[in-house]
C-alpha positions in Angstrom: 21.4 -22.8 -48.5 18.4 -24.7 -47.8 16.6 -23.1 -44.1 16.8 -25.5 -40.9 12.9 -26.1 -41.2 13.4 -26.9 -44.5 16.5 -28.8 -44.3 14.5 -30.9 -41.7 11.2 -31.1 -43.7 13.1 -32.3 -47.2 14.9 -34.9 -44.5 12.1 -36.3 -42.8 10.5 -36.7 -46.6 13.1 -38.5 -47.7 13.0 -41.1 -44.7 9.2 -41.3 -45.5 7.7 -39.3 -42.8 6.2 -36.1 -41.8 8.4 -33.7 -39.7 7.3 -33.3 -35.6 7.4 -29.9 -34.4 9.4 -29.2 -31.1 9.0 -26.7 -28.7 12.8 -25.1 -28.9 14.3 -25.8 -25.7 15.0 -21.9 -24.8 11.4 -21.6 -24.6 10.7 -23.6 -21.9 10.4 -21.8 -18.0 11.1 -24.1 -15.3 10.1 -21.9 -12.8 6.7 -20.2 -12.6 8.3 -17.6 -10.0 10.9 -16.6 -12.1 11.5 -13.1 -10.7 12.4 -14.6 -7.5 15.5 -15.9 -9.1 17.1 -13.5 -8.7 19.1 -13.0 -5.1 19.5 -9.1 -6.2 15.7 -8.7 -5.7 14.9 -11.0 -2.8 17.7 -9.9 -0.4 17.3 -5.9 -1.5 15.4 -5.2 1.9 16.5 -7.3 5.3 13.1 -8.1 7.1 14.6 -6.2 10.1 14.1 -3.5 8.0 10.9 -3.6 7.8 10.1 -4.4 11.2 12.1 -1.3 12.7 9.6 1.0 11.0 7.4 3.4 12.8 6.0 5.8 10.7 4.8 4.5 7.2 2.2 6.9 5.0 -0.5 4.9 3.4 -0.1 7.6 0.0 -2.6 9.7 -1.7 -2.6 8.8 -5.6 -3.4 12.2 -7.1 -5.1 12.8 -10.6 -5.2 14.8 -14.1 -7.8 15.9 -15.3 -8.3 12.9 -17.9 -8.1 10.8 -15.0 -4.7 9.4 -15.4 -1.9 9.6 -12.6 -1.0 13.0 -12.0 3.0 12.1 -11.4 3.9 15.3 -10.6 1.7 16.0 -7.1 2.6 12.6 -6.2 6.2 13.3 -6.2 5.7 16.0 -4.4 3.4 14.7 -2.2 5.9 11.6 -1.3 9.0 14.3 -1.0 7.0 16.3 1.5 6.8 13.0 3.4 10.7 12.3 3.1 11.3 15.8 4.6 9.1 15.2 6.8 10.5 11.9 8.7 7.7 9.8 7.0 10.1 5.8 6.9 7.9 4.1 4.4 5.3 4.6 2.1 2.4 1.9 1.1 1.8 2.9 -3.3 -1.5 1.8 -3.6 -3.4 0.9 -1.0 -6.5 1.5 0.1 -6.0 5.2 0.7 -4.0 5.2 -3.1 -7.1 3.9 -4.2 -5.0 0.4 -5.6 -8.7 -0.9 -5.9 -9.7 1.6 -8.7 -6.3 0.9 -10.6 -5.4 -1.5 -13.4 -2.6 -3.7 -12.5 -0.5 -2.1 -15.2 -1.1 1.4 -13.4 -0.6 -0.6 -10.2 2.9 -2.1 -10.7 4.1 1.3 -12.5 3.4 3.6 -9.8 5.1 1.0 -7.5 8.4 0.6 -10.0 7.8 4.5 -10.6 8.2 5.1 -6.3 11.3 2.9 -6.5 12.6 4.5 -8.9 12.4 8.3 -7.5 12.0 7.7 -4.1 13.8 3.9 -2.6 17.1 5.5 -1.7 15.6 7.7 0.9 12.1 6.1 2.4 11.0 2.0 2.2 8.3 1.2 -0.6 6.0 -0.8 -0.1 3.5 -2.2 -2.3 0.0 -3.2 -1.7 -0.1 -6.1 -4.2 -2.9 -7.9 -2.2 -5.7 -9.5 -4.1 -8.8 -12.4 -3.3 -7.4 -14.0 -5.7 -4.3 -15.9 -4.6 -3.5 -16.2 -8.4 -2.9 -12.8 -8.5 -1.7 -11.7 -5.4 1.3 -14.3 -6.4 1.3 -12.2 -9.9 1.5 -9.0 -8.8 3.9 -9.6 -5.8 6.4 -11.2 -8.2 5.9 -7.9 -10.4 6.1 -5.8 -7.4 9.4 -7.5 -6.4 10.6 -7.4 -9.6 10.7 -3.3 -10.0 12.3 -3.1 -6.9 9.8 -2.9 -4.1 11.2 -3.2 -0.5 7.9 -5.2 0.8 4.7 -6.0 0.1 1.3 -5.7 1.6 -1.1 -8.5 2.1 -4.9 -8.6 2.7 -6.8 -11.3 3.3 -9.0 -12.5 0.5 -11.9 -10.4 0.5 -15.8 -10.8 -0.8 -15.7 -14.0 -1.6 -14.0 -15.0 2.0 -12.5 -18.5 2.7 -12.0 -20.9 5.4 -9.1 -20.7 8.1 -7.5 -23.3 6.2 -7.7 -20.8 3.3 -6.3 -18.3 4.6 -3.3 -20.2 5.9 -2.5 -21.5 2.5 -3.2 -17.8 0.9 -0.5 -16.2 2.9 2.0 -19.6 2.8 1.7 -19.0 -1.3 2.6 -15.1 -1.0 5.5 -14.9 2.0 8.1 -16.9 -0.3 8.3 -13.8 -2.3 9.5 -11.1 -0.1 9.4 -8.6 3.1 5.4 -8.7 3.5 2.5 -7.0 6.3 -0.6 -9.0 6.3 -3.1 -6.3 7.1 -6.2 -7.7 8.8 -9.3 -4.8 8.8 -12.4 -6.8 9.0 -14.3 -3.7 8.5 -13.6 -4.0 4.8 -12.8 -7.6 3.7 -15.9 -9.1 6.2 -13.4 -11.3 7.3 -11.2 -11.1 10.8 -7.7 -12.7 10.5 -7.7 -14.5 13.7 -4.2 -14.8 15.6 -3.8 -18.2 15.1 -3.6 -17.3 11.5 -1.1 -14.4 11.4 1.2 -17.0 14.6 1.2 -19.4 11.8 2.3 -16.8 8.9 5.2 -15.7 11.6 6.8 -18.6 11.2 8.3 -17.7 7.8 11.3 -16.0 7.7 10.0 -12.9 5.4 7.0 -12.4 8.1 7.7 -8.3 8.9 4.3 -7.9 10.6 0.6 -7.6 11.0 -1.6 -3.9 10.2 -3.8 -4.2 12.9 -7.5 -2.8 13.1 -9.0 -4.9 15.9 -7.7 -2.8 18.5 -5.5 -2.5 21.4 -6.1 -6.4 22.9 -5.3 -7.9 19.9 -2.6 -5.4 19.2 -1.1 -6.4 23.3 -1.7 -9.9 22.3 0.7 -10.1 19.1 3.2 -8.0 20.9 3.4 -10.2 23.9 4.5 -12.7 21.4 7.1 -11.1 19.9 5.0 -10.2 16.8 5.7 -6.4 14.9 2.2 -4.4 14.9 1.7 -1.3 13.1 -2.0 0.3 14.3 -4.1 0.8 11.1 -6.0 2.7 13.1 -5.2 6.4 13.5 -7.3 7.5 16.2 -5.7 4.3 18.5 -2.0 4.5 17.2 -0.5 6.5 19.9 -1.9 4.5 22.8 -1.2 1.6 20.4 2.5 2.3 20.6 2.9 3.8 24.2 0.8 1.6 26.1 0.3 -1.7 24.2 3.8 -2.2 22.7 2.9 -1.3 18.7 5.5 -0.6 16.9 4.4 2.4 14.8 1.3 3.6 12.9 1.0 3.2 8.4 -1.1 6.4 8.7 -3.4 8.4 6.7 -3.4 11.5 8.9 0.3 11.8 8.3 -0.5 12.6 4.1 -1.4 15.9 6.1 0.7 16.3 8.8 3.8 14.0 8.3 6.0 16.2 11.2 2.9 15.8 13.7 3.1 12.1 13.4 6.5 11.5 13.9 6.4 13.3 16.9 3.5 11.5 17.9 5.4 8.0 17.0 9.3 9.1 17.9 8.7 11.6 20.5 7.4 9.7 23.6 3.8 9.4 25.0 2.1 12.6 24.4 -1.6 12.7 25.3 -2.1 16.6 24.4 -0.6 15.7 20.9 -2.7 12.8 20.5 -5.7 15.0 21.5 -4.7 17.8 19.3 -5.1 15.8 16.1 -8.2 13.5 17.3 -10.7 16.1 15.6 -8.9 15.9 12.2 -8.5 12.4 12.6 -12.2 11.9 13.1 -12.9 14.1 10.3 -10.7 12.1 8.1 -13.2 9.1 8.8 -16.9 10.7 8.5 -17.0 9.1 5.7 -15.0 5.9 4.6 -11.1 6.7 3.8 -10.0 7.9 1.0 -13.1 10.4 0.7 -11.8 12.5 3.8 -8.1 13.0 2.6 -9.0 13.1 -1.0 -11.1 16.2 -0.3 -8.4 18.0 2.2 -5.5 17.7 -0.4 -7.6 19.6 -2.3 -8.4 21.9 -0.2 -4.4 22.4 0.6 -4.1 22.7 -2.8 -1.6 19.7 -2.7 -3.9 17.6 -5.5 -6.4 18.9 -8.0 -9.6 18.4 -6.9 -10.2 15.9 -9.2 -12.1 12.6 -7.7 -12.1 9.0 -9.6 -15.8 7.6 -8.5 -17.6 6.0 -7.3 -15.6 8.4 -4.8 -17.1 11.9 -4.2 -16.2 14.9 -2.2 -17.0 15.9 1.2 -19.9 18.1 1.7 -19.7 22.1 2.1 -20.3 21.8 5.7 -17.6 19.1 6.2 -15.1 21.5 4.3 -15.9 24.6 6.2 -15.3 22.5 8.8 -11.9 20.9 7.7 -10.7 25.1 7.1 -11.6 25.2 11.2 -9.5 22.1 11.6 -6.5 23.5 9.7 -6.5 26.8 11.6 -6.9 25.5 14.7 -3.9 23.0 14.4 -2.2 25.7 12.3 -1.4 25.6 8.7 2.4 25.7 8.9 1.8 22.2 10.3 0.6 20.9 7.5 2.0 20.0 3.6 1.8 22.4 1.3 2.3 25.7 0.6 -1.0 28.0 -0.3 -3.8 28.7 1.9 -6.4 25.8 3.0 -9.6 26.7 0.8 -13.2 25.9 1.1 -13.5 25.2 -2.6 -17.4 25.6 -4.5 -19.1 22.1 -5.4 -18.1 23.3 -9.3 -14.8 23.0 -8.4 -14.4 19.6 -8.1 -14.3 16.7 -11.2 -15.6 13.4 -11.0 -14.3 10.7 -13.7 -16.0 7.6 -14.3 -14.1 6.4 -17.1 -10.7 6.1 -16.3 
């Protein structure tokens, strides 16, 4: 029996002519955003869900030697902050060094936290970009796996108008549950209110990661908008005083039970003063450097760094031991004692 092509081919010979070639019909996408098909994945997470959260961990990404993810401290890592009272978790961010990550590494650590971990605490997934192109790529991915909500930035280096920015976030909310996080500090670019009113209209809008500060937080909440402080050293007046919802924290990789107290408990200034010198230690140097080096220390991670990220200095971990005592180690995760740790200790990778 003569094959379909060439049933078609002897055919169109006979008639005289050369056969056309069709693109079969199964082939063809409609949609470009075809993950978002599916009402499964869109309606997983209510927005409301997202909103009522106060205490969400921006996560450590720990290493292997080789360089690759070292799943095994990150589990553990993310079940300390489940036992802990930790409500969400961002995989990837700027503290989970997302910016030193392939996208492939990036979406399966994200499907990976879903997978262990989104029965017990929300998952969030930094799928931010400056390019809207792939922002919209990754957020479908991210989606996709399972993530509850996403995390947006604003596009960063290469900057863009107001009207930019508008039209970045209108081409990512569709998707999902999403934060915009505005830290001008790092993308050289403020998010202005008027941009994050505008992205509030849209019914997947969950809130705004502020850095500004307190005005602009007292501003957004006057308005009915959700603000998480992405500002540790502010988030307790933030939430007290200027009507913040919560904190996403790094401090809390280290002392998940201290934050939720400082978030859950009611205003408490001798709290908030207790964990201001480990908080300022934290950001001597730009975050993750601070928390990389005290996991470490805690023996939570290997010490093993992916650059251009290097360790803290001696003095800065002799002083970090200081910091543990004095806040008391059973505060903190992990189990063995806090160490100083010798230069030689720690790994660099470059290739990764």
């Amino acid at each position: 029996m003569a094959s379909a092509l060439g049933y078609c081919s002897l055919k169109a010979i006979h008639q005289g002519g050369i056969p056309k070639w069709r693109s079969p019909r199964a082939a063809v996408i409609p949609d470009s955003h075809l993950p978002m098909r599916s009402y499964e994945v869109k309606n997983r997470t209510n927005v409301d869900d997202i909103k009522a959260l106060r205490l969400i961990t921006a996560v450590k990404t720990p290493y292997l030697p080789d360089g690759r993810f070292d799943l095994v401290a990150y589990d553990a890592l993310v079940n300390m902050q489940i036992e802990d009272g930790v409500e969400g978790v961002i995989v990837g961010g700027t503290t989970g060094e997302g910016q030193l990550m392939s996208w492939d590494e990036h979406i399966m650590l994200i499907g990976h936290t879903v997978n262990c971990f989104g029965g017990s605490i929300k998952v969030i997934g930094n799928t931010g970009s400056n390019s809207t192109r792939e922002a919209i790529h990754a957020t479908e991915q991210g989606f996709a796996v399972g993530m509850h909500a996403a995390l947006h930035i604003n596009p960063y280096y290469g900057k863009t108008s107001l009207e930019g920015l508008i039209s970045h976030f209108e081409n990512v909310l569709p998707m999902g549950p999403t934060i915009i996080y505005n830290v001008p500090s790092r993308t050289g670019q403020d998010i202005p209110p008027a941009v994050i009113l505008n992205a509030s209209k849209s019914p997947n809008f969950a809130g705004v990661k502020e850095c500004v500060g307190h005005d602009r937080v007292e501003g957004y909440t006057s308005k009915g908008v959700v603000v998480w402080s992405g500002n540790d050293d502010e988030c307790h007046d933030s939430r007290w005083d200027y009507g913040g919802k919560g904190v996403i924290s790094v401090t809390s990789n280290l002392v998940p039970s201290l934050m939720r107290e400082l978030m859950f408990g009611g205003k408490n200034p001798s709290l908030n003063a207790k964990l201001l010198p480990l908080m300022k230690w934290l950001f001597h140097e730009p975050n993750p450097i601070g928390l990389n080096t005290a996991l470490a220390q805690l023996g939570v991670v290997r010490p093993i760094f992916r650059l251009p990220y290097v360790p803290l200095p001696l003095e800065k971990r002799i002083e970090f031991v200081n910091i543990v005592n004095e806040i008391g180690r059973e505060n903190f995760v992990g189990e063995t004692d806090v160490q100083v740790l010798d230069d030689d200790d720690f790994i660099l990778i470059g290739r990764y």
